[in-house]
N, C-alpha and C positions, 0 to 999 in steps of 0.2 A: 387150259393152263399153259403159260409161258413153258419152254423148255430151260431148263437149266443147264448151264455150261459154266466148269471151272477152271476150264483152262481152255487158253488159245493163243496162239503162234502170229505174229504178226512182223510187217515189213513196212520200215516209215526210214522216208528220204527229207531232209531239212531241204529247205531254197538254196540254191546256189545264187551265191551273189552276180548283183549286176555289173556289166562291162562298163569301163571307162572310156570317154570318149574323146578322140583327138581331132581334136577343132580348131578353127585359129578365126580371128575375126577378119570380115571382110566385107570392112562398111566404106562407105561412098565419104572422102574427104578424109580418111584416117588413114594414111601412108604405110603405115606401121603399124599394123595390126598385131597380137599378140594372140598365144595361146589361150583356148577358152573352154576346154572341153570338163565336160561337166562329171565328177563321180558315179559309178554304179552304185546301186540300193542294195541293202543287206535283204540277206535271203529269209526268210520267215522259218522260227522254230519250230519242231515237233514240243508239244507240251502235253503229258497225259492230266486231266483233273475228275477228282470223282466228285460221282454225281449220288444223292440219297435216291432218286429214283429211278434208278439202274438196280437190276438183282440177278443178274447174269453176265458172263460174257457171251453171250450168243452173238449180239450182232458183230462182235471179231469172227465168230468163225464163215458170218455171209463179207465181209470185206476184211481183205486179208492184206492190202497195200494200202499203204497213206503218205501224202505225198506236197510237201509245202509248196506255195508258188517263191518262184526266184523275184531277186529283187530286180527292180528295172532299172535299163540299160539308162548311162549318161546322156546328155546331148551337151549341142554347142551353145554358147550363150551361157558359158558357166552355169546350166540345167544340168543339178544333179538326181538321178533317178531316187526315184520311192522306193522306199524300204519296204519288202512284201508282209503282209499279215501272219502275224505266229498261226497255226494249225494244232485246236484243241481238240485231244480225241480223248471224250467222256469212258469212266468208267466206272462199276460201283464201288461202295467202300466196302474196304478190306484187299482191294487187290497190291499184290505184289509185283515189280516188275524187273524182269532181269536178263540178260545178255542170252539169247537163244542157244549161242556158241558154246559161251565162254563160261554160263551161269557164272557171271557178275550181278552184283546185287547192287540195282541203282536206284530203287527207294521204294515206300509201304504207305498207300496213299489210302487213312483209317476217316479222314475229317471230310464234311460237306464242304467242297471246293477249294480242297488241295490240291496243289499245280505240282509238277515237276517237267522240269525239261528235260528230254530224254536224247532230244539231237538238235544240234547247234546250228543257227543257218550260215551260210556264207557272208563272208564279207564282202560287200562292192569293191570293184577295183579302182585306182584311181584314175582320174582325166588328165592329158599332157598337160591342165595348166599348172598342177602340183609340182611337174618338173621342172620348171622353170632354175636355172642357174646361172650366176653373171658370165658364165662362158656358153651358155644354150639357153638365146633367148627364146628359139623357136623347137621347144622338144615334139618330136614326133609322135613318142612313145606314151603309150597306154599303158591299166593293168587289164585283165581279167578279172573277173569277180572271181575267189576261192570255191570251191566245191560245198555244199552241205553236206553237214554226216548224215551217214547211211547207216544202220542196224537190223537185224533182225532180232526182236524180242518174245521173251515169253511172257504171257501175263497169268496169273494164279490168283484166283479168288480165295480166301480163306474168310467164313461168316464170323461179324461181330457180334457176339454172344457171349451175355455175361455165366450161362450155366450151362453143360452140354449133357444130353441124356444120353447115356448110353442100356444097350442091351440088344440081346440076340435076338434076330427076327421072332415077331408077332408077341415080344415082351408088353406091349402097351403103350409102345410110348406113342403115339401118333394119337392115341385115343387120350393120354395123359397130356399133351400138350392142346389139344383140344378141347378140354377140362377146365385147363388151369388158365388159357389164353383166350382170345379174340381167334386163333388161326383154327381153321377148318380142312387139316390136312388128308388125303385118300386113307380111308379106314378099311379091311378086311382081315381076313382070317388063311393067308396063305404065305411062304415066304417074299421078303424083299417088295412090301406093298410099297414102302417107302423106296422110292427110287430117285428122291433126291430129298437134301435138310429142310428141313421145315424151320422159321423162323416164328415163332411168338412171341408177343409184348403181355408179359403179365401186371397187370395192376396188384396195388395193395398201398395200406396206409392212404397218405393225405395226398390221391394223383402221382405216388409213387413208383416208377417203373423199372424190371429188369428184361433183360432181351432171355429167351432161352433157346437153341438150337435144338431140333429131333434130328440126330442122327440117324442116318442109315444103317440098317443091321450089321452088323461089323459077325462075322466069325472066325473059328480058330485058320492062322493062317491068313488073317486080313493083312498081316503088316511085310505077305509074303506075295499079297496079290490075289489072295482066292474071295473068292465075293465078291458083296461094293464096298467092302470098310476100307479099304486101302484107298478107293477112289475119294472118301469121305474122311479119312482119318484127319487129314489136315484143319478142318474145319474147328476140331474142338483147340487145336491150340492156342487159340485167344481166349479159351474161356478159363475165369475166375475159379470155378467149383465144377463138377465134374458128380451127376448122380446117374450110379448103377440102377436100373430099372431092372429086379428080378421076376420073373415068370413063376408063381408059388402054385400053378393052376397043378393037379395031378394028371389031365388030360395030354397034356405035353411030355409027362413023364421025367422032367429034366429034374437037373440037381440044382438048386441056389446058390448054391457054395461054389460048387465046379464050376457053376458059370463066374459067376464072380471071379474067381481064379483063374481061367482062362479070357477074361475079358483084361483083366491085367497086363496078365503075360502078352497079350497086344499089344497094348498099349507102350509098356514098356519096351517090347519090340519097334516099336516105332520111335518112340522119342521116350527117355530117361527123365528129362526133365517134367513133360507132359503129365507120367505115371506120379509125379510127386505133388502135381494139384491137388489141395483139397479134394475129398472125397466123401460122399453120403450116399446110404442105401435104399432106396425106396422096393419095400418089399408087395409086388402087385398081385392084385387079385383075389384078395382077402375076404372079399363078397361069396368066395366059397367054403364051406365047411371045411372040406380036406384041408385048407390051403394056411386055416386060422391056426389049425393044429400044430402047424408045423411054425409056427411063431417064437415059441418058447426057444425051441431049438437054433433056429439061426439067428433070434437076436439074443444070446448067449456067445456065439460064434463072433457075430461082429464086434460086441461090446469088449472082448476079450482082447479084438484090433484095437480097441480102441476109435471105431467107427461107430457114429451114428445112424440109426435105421427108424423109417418111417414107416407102418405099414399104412397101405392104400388098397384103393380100389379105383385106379383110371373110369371102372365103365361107371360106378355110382357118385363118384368121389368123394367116400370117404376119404379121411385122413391125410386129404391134398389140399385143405387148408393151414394143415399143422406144417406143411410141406413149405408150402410158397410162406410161409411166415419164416421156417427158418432159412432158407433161399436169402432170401431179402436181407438179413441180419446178418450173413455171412459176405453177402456181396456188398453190403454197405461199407459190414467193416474190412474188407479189401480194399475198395476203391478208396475210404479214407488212408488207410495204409500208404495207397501208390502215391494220393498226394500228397503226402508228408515226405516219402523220399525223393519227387519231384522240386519241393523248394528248398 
């Protein structure tokens, strides 16, 4: 399995433009020969474009420089040099990219084969025939090609995902997006199996699709750095809906509630806005007796929020089709939503 990388540091130099050249002609039977030197070529941009089958930034962190070629130099004979080829450096979608320095924010490349240009190349300089003036027939003088910019960027992946699951390690979700998707993510019974997001495409209706991301176990303290939730936190912020995965097994010993409530206070620790996504409970592990019992009680608790609760069972799938049906019905009617305040 590919490694996953969400961030990486990189160093990209545009072309500097090509030199101008100082020529003058000097043909057989032409007395008078005049200035003839030809323009430098513009230097080739830095351009980032994402790619669909890109899912990491790993290969930034084996090549950490990128580096345009310059435009070429003038010649005589009014030969003005070639402009150097822009320099596409692939990435997937969802990355963000921005000023290593400065964290300036220079754009969020989501669509299959969106361009941005991140550094400008040089402009050629010009040849002595441009200087020509009715008092210097004969200019000497050249330009330089200008420098291409220089940056050092950060790049940041954040996964397109219309749903994100959260919950505390060995909650089920890795077993519940395996379920419910095509994806076949590392499954066990110890913490932090998931050691990077899992992407799934769920079907339903007529070839109907939504993406859903398994986050990484997030615990108390993720939004301070303790775990991987903090490393993973960013991922759910594209997503639409947002479902709490509780752990109802008695083996675990935990509380549903408390989790719930401490999954929050993450979240909202980390992004205020984030914590205001749609929310739904999916209550797991139902497939045990102790677990059913305790049903009455926390979906009383939720309903009281005003939250909706699904109980399930990731390992049989129960109750994960009642699940992905309302999934689907809540992301439908979001995404109609965003196009309506798009036009």
């Amino acid at each position: 399995m590919a490694k996953f990388i969400d961030e990486a540091k990189i160093y990209i130099k545009a072309g500097d433009g090509g030199r101008g050249c100082v020529s003058f002609r000097r043909e057989k039977f032409v007395p008078r020969g005049g200035p003839n030197g030809g323009d430098g070529g513009n230097g080739g941009d830095v351009i980032m474009i994402a790619r669909r089958n890109m899912t990491s930034l790993l290969d930034h962190r084996y090549q950490q420089h990128y580096k345009a070629k310059r435009g070429v130099h003038g010649k005589g004979k009014d030969q003005h040099g070639k402009n150097a080829e822009d320099l596409l450096i692939p990435v997937p979608l969802g990355t963000e990219i921005k000023d290593f320095e400065t964290d300036e924010f220079y754009g969020d490349l989501t669509e299959d084969g969106q361009t941005l240009v991140v550094a400008k190349g040089g402009k050629g300089g010009r040849g002595n025939a441009r200087f020509i003036t009715p008092t210097n027939q004969a200019p000497k003088e050249a330009e330089p090609g200008t420098p291409g910019q220089e940056r050092t960027l950060k790049l940041e992946l954040k996964l397109l995902a219309d749903v994100g699951l959260l919950g505390f390690p060995n909650a089920g979700k890795s077993t519940l997006i395996s379920t419910i998707s095509a994806a076949k993510p590392k499954v066990a019974d110890y913490p932090f199996t998931t050691l990077v997001p899992n992407l799934g495409v769920v079907s339903y209706g007529d070839g109907a699709t939504f993406v859903v991301a398994d986050i990484p176990g997030i615990i108390e303290g993720a939004h301070e750095g303790a775990g991987l939730g903090i490393q993973f936190l960013r991922h759910i912020e594209r997503t639409k809906i947002l479902v709490h995965l509780l752990d109802l097994s008695p083996i675990t010993q935990r509380d549903p509630i408390q989790d719930y409530e401490k999954l929050n206070h993450e979240l909202i620790s980390f992004s205020e806005e984030l914590s205001k996504r749609p929310q739904i409970v999916a209550l797991n592990k139902i497939d045990i007796t102790e677990a059913r019992e305790e049903l009455e009680r926390l979906e009383k608790y939720f309903n009281d929020l005003g939250i909706k609760t699904f109980p399930i069972s990731s390992a049989t799938g129960e109750g994960t089709k009642e699940l992905v049906w309302e999934l689907a019905k809540e992301v439908e009617k979001l995404k109609t939503a965003e196009l309506s305040e798009q036009e």
